[in-house]
C-alpha positions in Angstrom: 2.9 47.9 4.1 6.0 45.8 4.9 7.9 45.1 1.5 10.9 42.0 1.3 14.7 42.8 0.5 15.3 42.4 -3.0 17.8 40.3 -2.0 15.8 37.8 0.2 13.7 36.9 -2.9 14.8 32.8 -4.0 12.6 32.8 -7.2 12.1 35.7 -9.2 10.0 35.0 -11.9 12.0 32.2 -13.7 11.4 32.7 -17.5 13.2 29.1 -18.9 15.3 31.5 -21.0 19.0 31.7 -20.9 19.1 35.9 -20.8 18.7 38.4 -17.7 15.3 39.8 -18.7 13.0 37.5 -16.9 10.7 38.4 -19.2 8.0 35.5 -19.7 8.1 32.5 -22.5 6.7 33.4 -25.5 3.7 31.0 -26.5 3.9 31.1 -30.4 3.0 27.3 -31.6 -0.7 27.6 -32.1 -3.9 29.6 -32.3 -7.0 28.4 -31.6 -10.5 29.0 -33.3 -14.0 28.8 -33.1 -14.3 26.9 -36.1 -11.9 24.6 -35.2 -13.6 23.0 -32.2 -15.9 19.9 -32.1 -19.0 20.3 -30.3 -18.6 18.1 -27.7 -15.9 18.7 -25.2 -14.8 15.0 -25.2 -14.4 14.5 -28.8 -12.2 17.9 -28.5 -9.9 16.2 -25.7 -9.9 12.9 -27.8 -8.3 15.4 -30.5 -6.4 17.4 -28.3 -4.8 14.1 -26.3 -4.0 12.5 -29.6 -2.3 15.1 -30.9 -0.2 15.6 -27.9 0.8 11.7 -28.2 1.4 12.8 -31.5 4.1 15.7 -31.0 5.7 13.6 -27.9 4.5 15.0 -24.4 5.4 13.5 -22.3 2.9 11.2 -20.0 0.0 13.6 -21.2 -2.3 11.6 -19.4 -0.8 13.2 -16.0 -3.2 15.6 -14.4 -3.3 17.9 -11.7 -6.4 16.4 -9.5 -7.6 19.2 -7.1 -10.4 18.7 -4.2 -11.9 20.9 -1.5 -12.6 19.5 1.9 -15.5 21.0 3.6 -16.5 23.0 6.0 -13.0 24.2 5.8 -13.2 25.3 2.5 -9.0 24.1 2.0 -8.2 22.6 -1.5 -5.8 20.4 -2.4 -3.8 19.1 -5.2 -2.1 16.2 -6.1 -1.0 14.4 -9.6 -2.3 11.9 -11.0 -2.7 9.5 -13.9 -6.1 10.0 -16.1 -6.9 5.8 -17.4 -10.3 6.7 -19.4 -12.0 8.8 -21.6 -15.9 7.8 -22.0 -18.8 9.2 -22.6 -20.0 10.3 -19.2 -16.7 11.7 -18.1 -12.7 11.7 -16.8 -11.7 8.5 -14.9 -9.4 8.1 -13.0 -8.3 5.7 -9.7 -6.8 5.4 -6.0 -7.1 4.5 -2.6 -10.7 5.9 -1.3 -10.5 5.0 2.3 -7.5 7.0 3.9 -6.0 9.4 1.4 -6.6 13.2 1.4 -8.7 13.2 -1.8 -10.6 10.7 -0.2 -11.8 12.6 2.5 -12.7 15.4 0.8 -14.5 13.6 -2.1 -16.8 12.5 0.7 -17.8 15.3 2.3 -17.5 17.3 -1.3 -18.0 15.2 -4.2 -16.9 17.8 -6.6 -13.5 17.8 -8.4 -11.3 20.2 -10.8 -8.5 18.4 -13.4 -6.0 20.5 -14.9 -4.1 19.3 -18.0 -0.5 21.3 -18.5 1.0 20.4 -21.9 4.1 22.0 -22.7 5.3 20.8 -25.9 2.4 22.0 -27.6 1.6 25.2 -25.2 -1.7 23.8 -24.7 -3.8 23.3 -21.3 -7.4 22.1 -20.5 -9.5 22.1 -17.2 -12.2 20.4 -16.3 -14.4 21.1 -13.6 -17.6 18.6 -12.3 -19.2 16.4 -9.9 -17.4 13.5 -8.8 -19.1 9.5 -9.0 -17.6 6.4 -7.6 -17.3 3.4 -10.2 -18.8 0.2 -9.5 -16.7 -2.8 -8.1 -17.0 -4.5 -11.8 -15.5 -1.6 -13.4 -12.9 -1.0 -10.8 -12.2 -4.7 -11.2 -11.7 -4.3 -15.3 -8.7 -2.3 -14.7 -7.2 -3.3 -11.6 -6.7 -6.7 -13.6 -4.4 -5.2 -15.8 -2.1 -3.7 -13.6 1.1 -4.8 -12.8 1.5 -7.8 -9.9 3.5 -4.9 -7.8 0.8 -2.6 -8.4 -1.7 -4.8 -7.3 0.2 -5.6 -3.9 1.1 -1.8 -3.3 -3.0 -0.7 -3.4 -3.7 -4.1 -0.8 0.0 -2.9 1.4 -0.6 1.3 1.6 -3.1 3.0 3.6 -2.5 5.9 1.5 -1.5 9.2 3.4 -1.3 7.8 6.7 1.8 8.6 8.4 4.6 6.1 8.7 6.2 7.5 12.1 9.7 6.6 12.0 9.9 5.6 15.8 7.7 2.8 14.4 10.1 1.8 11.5 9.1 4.3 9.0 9.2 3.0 5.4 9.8 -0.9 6.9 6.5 -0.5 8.2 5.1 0.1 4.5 7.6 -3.3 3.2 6.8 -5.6 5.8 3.1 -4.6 4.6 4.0 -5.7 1.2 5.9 -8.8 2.1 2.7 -9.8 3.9 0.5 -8.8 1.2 2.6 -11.0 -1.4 2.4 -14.0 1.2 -1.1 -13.6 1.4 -1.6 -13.7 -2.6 1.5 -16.3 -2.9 0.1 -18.7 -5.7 -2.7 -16.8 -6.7 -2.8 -16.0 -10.6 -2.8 -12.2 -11.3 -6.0 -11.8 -13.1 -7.5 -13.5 -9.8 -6.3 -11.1 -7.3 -9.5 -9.1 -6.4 -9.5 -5.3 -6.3 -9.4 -4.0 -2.6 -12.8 -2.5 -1.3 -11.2 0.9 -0.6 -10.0 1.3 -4.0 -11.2 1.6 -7.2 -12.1 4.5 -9.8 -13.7 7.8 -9.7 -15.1 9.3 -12.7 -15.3 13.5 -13.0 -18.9 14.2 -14.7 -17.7 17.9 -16.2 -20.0 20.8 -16.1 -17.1 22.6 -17.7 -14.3 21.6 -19.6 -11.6 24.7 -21.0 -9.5 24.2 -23.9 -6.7 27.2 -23.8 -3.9 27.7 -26.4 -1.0 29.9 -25.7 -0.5 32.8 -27.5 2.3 35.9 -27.6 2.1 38.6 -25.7 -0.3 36.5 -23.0 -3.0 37.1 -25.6 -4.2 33.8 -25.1 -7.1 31.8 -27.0 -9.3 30.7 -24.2 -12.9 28.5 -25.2 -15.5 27.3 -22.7 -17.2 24.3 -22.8 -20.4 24.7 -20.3 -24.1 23.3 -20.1 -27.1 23.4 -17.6 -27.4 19.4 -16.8 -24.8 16.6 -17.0 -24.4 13.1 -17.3 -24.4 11.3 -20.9 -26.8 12.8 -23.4 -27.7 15.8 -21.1 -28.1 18.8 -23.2 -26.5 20.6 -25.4 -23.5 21.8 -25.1 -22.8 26.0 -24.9 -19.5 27.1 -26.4 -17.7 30.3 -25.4 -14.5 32.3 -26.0 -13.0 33.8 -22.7 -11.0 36.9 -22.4 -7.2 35.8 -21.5 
């Protein structure tokens, strides 16, 4: 089997440290028990998120949104902002007429979320079924986006390409100008949410709450249960081997 030249290797297992070792991070901030978690996995992110507003992550509300287009099988990721916590699941909202995510949500309407907060060495997954949100709902939160926001979900067709022998990112502006011509005058909370956009919600089957630990020894708990949506069951708790 072929092997690469030391030499022709551009990351070698960066460690964040300032010594030679590359020997990994130590996680040493927290452990993580049984006892300690709520039985429901949303009160347990409610905890979780506040406390990581608490010690200063930054933007802990971005996510890792990850999507597999069939029959191809291919996954892909992209990050993105979560917006609501409720009691049916992780919501979340873009352009669903030409992106990526879009496409795949169609043909697959089942979605992983991966939280990655450093400052407290602490990370959560989520895994479930994907549901569009209703035009009211959509609505509710497009209205209190900024005007620029607005005009940018009306102006981008999200993922196409903007082929610079056509005017590459001009194309996207002159979009915009004629978006904001077309709303000139019209008050912001009157400016209706685009038919191709709006919120998804993730229904989890399975939400993971992992806490770094030394020597890669970390604590690892399961959130699983047989039937979702809001008041579905119980839910099964389970510690998982690092």
């Amino acid at each position: 089997m072929a092997t690469s030249a030391p030499n022709s290797r551009q990351i070698l297992a960066p460690s964040g440290s300032t010594d030679a070792s590359f020997q990994a991070q130590q996680y040493t901030k927290g452990a993580l028990e049984r006892s300690q978690l709520l039985p429901s996995p949303f009160a347990q992110f409610h905890a979780w998120f506040s406390a990581a507003q608490g010690a200063g992550v930054h933007q802990p509300e971005t996510v890792c949104l990850s999507t597999a287009a069939l029959p191809s099988g291919a996954v892909s990721s992209r990050f993105v902002y979560l917006k609501e916590l409720d009691a049916r699941g992780f919501v979340l909202y873009s352009n669903w007429a030409s992106s990526r995510k879009a496409g795949d949500v169609r043909a697959n309407p089942q979605a992983s979320l991966a939280f990655w907060w450093h400052e407290v060495e602490r990370q959560v997954r989520v895994e479930g079924r994907v549901e569009r949100l209703g035009r009211e709902e959509s609505q509710a939160y497009y209205d209190l986006r900024a005007r620029g926001s607005k005009v940018g979900a009306w102006a981008s067709e999200q993922s196409r390409v903007l082929g610079e022998e056509e005017g590459g990112r001009q194309v996207l502006e002159r979009r915009v100008r004629e978006v904001e011509e077309r709303f000139e005058g019209v008050p912001d909370g009157e400016i209706p949410v685009p038919e191709f956009w709006g919120g998804i919600r993730v229904v989890p089957r399975m939400v993971e709450f992992w806490q770094g630990r030394e020597s890669r020894l970390h604590d690892r708990f399961r959130y699983t249960r047989d039937r979702e949506g809001e008041g579905e069951g119980e839910w099964r708790i389970e510690r998982l081997s690092p």
